[in-house]
PLY file of the C-alpha trace (Angstrom):
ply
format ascii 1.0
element vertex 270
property float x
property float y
property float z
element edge 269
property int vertex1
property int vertex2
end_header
36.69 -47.08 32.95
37.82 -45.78 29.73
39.38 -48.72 27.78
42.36 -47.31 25.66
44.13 -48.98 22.56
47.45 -47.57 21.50
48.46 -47.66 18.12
52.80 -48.36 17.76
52.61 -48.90 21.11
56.41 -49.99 20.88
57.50 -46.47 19.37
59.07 -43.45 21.76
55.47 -41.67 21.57
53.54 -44.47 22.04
54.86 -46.07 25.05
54.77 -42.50 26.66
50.80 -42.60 25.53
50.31 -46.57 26.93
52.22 -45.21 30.38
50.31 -41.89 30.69
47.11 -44.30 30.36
47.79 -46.25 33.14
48.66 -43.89 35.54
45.53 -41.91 34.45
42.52 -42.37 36.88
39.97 -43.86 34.88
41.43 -45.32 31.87
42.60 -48.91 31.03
45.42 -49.63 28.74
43.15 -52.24 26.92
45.41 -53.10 24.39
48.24 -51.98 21.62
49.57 -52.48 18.09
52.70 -53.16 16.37
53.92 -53.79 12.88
54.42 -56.88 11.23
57.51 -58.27 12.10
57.76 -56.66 15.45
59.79 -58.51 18.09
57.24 -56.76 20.64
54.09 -58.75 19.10
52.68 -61.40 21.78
54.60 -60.10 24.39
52.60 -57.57 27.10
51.63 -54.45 25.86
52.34 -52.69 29.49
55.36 -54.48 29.73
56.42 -53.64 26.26
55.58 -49.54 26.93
58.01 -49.68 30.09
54.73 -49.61 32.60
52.97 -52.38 34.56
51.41 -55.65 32.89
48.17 -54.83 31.43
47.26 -58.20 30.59
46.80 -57.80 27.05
49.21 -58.83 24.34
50.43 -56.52 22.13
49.38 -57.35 18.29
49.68 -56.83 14.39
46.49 -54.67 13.60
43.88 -52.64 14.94
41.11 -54.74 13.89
42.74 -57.60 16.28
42.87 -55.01 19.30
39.55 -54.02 18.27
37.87 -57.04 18.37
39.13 -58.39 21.82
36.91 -59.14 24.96
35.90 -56.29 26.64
35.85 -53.67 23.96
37.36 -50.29 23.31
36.31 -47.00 24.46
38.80 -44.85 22.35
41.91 -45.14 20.07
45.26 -43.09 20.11
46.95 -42.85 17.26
50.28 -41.34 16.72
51.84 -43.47 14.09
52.57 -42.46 10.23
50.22 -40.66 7.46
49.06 -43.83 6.42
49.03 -45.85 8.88
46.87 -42.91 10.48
44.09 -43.10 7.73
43.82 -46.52 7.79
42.79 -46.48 11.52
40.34 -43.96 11.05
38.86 -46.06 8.54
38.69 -48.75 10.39
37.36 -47.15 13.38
34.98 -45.33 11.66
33.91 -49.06 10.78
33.51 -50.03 14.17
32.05 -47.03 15.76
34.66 -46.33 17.80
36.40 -42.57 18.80
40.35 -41.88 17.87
42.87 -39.11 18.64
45.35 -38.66 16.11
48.03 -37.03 16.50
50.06 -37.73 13.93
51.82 -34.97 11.39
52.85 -34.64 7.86
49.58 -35.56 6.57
49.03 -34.25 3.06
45.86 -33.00 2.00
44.19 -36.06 0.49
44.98 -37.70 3.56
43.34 -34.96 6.08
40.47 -35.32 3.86
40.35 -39.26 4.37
40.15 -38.51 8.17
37.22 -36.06 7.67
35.25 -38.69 5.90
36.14 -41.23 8.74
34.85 -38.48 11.00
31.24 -38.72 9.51
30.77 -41.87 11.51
33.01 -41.64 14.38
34.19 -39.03 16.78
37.73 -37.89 15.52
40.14 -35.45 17.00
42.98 -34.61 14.47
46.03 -32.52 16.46
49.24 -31.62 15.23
50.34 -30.82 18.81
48.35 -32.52 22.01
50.27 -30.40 24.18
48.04 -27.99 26.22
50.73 -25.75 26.11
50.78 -25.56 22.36
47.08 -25.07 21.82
47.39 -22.02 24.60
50.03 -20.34 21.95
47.71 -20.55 19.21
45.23 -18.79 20.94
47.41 -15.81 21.77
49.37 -16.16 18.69
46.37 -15.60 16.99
45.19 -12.68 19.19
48.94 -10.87 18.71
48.12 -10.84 15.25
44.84 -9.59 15.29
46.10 -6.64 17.85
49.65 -6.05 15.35
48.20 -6.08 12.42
49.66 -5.91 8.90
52.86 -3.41 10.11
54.63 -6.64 11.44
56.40 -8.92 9.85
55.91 -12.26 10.66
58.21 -15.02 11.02
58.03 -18.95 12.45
61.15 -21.04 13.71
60.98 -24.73 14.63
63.48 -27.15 15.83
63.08 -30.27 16.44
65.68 -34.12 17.01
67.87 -34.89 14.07
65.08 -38.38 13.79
62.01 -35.98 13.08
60.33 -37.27 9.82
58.71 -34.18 8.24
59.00 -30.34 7.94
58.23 -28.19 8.59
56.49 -29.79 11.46
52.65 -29.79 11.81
52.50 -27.49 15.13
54.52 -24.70 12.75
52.13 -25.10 10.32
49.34 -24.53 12.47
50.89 -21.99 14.10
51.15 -20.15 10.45
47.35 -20.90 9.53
46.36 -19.17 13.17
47.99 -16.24 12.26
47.08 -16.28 8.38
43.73 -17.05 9.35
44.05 -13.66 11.85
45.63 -11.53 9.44
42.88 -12.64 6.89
45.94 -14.49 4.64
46.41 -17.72 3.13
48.34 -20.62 2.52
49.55 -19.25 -0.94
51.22 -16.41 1.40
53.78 -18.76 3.10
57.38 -18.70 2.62
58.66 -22.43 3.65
62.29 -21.83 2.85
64.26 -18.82 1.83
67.66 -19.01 -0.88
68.77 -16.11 -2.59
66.09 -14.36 -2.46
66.51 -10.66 -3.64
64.94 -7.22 -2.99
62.41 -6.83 0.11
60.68 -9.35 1.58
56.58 -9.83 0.28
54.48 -7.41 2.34
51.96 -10.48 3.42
54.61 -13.54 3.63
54.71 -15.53 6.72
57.97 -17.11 6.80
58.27 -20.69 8.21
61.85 -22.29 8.77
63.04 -25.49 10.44
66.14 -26.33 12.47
66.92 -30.39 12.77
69.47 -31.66 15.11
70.31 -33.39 18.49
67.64 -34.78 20.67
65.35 -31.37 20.64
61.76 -32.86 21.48
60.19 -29.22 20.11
60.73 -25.62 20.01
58.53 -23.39 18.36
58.90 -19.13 18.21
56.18 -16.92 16.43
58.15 -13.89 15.66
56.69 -10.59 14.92
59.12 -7.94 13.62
58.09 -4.36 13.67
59.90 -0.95 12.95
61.58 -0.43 16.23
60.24 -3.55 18.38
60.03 -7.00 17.80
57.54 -9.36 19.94
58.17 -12.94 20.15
55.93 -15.83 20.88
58.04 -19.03 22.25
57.13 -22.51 23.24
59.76 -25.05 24.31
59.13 -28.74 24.84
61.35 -31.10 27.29
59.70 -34.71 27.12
57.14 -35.74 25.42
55.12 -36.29 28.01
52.80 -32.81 27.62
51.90 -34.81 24.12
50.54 -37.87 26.14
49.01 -36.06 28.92
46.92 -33.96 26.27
46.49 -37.25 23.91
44.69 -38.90 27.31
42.74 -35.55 28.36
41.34 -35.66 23.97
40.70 -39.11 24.60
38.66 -38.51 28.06
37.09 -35.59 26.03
35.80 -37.69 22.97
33.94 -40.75 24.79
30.50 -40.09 24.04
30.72 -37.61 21.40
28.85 -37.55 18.35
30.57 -38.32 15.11
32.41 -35.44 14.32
35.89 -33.62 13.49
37.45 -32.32 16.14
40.78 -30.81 16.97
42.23 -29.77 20.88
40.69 -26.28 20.77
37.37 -27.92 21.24
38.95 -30.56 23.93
40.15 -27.28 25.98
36.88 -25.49 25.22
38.22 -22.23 23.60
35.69 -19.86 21.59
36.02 -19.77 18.17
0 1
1 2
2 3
3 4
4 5
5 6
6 7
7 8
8 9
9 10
10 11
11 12
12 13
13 14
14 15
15 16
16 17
17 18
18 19
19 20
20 21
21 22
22 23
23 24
24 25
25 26
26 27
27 28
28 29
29 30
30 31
31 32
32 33
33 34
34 35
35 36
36 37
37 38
38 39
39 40
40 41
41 42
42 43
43 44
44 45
45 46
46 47
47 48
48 49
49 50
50 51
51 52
52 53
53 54
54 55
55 56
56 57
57 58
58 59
59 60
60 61
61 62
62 63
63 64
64 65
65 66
66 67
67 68
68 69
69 70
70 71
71 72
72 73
73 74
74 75
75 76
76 77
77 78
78 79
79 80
80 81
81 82
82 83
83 84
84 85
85 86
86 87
87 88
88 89
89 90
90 91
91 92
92 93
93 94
94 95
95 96
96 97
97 98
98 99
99 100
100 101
101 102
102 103
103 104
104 105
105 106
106 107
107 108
108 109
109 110
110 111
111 112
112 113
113 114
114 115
115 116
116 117
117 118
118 119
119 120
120 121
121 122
122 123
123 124
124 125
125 126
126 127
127 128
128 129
129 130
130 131
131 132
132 133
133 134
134 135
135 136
136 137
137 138
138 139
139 140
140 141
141 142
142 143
143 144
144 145
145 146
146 147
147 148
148 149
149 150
150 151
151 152
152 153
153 154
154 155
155 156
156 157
157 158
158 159
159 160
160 161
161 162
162 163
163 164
164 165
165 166
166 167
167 168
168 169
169 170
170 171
171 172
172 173
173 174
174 175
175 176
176 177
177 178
178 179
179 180
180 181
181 182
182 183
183 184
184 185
185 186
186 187
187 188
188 189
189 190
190 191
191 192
192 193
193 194
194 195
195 196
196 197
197 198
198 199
199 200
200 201
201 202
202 203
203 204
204 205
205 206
206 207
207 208
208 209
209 210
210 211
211 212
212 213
213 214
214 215
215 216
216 217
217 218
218 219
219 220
220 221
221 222
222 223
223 224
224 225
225 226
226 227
227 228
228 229
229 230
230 231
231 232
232 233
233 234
234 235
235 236
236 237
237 238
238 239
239 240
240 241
241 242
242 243
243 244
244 245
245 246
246 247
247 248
248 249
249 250
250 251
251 252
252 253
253 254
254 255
255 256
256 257
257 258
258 259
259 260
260 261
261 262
262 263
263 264
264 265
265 266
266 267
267 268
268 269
């Protein structure tokens, strides 16, 4: 049995995760985290997600959940930036395996998570929806087979609460297709006002809707003279994020330190 900590198990995300664990064959909801201050600290932590008793209180950090009787297989993680790098350290410590799926990391903060990953198996997601990772793949591949004669162009919209953006799965989805189209970072185009003349021949344009209770929508378009192909995946719960979160989790027991991300939990070539 795969004993499972949650991390914000009180949160919309990570009661979905601490639910999806217990009605997963094999795993254990073994424990789960709150802040300081919580009213959900003490109480159950499979009570607390909405699921059955798990018989294991729900408490203020990691280390606690860590170090209770039994021990912990894995870690899921989808809390904030910092939060996230401070329970990579800290399982990195302890040997232990994590999932993160958290966004808006920044760059010093990615790199924090690497270095964790030198002594513990890490997978670092954006999106943990199988779904998601399958559009990558072919957005990729529809670059590779368009080539520089199309335009290309990524929408997101996400709930009105959403914290960053543009969110991490557009950004991915821009370095797939940068990386295809043998571009860069320095060629995206985040926001567009009053811009004149044509439009930069290798720009990859990246814009974000926010409103209502949209759980994720994400469209790769890619404009040509006379066509226009478009590449759209729409979320409706967030449960596709927990059921992939639980399948990384599965995946990473037993793995040698390392950094991994959900092409390598779905096995696709690189």
């Amino acid at each position: 049995m795969v004993r499972t900590v949650i991390t914000g198990v009180g949160g919309r995300m990570g009661g979905t995760l601490a639910r999806r664990v217990q009605d997963t064959a094999g795993m254990v909801l073994a424990g789960g985290t709150e802040r300081d201050g919580s009213p959900h600290l003490g109480q159950d932590v499979g009570t607390v997600a909405g699921g059955k008793p798990a018989g294991a209180q729900v408490v203020g950090d990691l280390s606690a959940a860590l170090g209770q009787a039994g021990g912990v297989d894995v870690v899921i993680d989808f809390t904030a930036p910092k939060a996230s790098v401070a329970h990579a350290r800290l399982c990195a410590a302890r040997k232990v395996p994590v999932v993160i799926g958290t966004t808006g990391l920044e760059a010093e903060e990615r790199a924090a998570i690497a270095e964790a990953a030198k002594q513990t198996a890490v997978v670092l997601a954006p999106n943990t929806s199988v779904g998601v990772n399958v559009v990558f793949q072919i957005a990729a591949e529809l670059a590779r087979a368009l080539g520089d004669g199309y335009d290309v162009d990524i929408l997101e919209a996400h709930h009105r609460m959403k914290k960053d953006a543009p969110s991490g799965t557009a950004l991915k989805l821009a370095e797939v297709v940068a990386e295809a189209l043998g571009r860069d970072s320095k060629d995206f185009t985040l926001s567009r006002q009053g811009q004149i003349g044509a439009r930069p021949a290798r720009e990859i344009g990246v814009q974000t809707l926010r409103g209502g209770d949209v759980v994720g929508e994400h469209t790769v378009y890619f404009f040509g003279d006379g066509e226009r192909v478009e590449l759209t995946h729409r979320a409706t719960s967030r449960d596709q994020f927990a059921r992939g979160a639980v399948r990384a989790a599965q995946w990473l027991v037993g793995r040698s330190p390392g950094l991994y991300d959900m092409r390598d939990v779905l096995g696709f070539k690189r």
